[in-house]
N, C-alpha and C positions, 0 to 999 in steps of 0.2 A: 361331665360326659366328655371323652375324647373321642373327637372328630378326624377323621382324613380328610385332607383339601387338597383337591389336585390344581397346581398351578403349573402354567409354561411345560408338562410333560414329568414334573418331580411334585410327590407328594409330600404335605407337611405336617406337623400332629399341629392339632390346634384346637383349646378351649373354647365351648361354644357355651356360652351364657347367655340365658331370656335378655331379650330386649337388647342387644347388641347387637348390630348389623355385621355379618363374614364377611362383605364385600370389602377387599384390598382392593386399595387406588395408588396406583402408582406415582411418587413423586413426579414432577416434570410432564405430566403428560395431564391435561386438564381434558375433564367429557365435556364436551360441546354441546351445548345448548340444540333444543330443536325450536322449531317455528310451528305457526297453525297447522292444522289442518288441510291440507290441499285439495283434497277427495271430499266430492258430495255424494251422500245414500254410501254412504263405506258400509255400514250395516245391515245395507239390501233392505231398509226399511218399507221402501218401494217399490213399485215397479217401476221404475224410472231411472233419468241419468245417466243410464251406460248403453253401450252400442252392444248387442249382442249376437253372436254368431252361430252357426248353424248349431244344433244341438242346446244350446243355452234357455234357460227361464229364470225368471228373482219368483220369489213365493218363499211366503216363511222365516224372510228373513236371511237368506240363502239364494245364493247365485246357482245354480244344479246344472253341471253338465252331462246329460242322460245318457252318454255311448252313440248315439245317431248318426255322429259329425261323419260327412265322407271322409275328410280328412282333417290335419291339423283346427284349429277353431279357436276362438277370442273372445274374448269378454276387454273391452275396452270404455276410457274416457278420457277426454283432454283436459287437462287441470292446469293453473295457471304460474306452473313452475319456472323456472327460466332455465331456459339450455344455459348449461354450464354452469350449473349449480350443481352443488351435493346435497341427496336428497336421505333419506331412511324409507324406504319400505317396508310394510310389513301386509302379511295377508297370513289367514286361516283357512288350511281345507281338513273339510271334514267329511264326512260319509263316503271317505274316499274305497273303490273298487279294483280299480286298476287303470291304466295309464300313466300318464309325466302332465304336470303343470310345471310351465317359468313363470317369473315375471318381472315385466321390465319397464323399464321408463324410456322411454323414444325409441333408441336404436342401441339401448344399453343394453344387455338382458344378465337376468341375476343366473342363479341356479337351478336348475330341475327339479322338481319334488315328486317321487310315486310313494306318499303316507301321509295320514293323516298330522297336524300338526301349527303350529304359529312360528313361519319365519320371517330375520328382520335380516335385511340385510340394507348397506348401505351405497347406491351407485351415485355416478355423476349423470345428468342431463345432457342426454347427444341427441340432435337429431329435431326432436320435438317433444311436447312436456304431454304428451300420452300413455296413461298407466298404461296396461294391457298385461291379461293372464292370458298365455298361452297354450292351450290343451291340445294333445297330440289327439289323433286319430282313436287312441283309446283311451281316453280319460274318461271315468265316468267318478262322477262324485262333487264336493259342493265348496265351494268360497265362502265363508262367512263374514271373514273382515277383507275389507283394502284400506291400508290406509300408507297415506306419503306426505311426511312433514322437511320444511329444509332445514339441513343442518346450519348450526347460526356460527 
C-alpha cells in the first residue's frame, strides 16, 4: 500500500508494512526522556486534590465546567515541579460546548483550546510549579486527564 507522509510541509511516498513503525527520527536530535508523574487524581478519580473555582465539580471521572463562572475560572494544583524545569503537559477536554481552556504551569501558560481533544505541549516552569486549567467566562465542558511529567 502507498502511503503520503507529510513531513516539515513536503510530502513523501512511503511503504507502509504491518509491524513497522512510520515514525522518522531525526539523526542528531535525541527525544528526551520524561520523568514520573507530577499530578495526583489526573484522572478525577476523586473528588479530591484540586482547588476548584467557581463553576467547577470532579464526578465521573471528569473535571465539568458547567457555564455558571461569572467570569474567567480555574481548576488548579501545586505539584512538586521545580521552577526552571521543562516540563510536558498534557490534558483532555471533552464534552466540550463552547468557550477557550489554557493551561499552564506557574506563570507559563500554553495555548487556548475551544474543542474537544488531547494536547501536549511542552513549557518551562516560571513563577511556581502550579498546574492550572484556565476556563474563560464561557467554557462549558469537561477535563478528563491532567498530567505534567519533567522532561529528563
Amino acid at each position: 500500500m502507498n502511503n503520503i507522509v507529510m513531513m516539515r510541509g513536503r510530502a513523501m511516498n512511503r511503504i507502509m508494512r504491518p509491524g513497522i513503525n512510520p515514525t522518522v527520527k531525526k539523526p542528531g536530535f535525541p527525544i528526551p526522556g520524561l520523568g514520573p508523574e507530577l499530578v495526583v487524581n489526573g484522572l478525577f478519580v476523586f473528588n479530591s486534590d484540586w482547588d476548584l473555582g467557581s463553576g467547577w465539580s470532579i464526578s465521573g471521572g471528569k473535571a465539568r465546567c458547567d457555564g455558571t463562572q461569572p467570569g474567567a475560572t480555574f481548576l488548579s494544583q501545586t505539584t512538586p515541579a521545580v521552577v526552571g524545569s521543562w516540563v510536558q503537559a498534557t490534558f483532555t477536554i471533552e464534552d466540550y460546548v463552547e468557550g477557550a481552556i489554557v493551561g499552564t504551569v506557574g506563570s507559563n501558560g500554553g495555548v487556548s483550546r475551544a474543542r474537544n481533544g488531547t494536547f501536549t505541549q511542552r513549557l518551562i516552569v516560571e513563577g511556581n510549579s502550579i498546574v492550572t486549567a484556565y476556563a474563560n467566562e464561557f467554557f462549558v465542558g469537561s477535563v478528563s486527564l491532567v498530567s505534567l511529567k519533567e522532561v529528563l
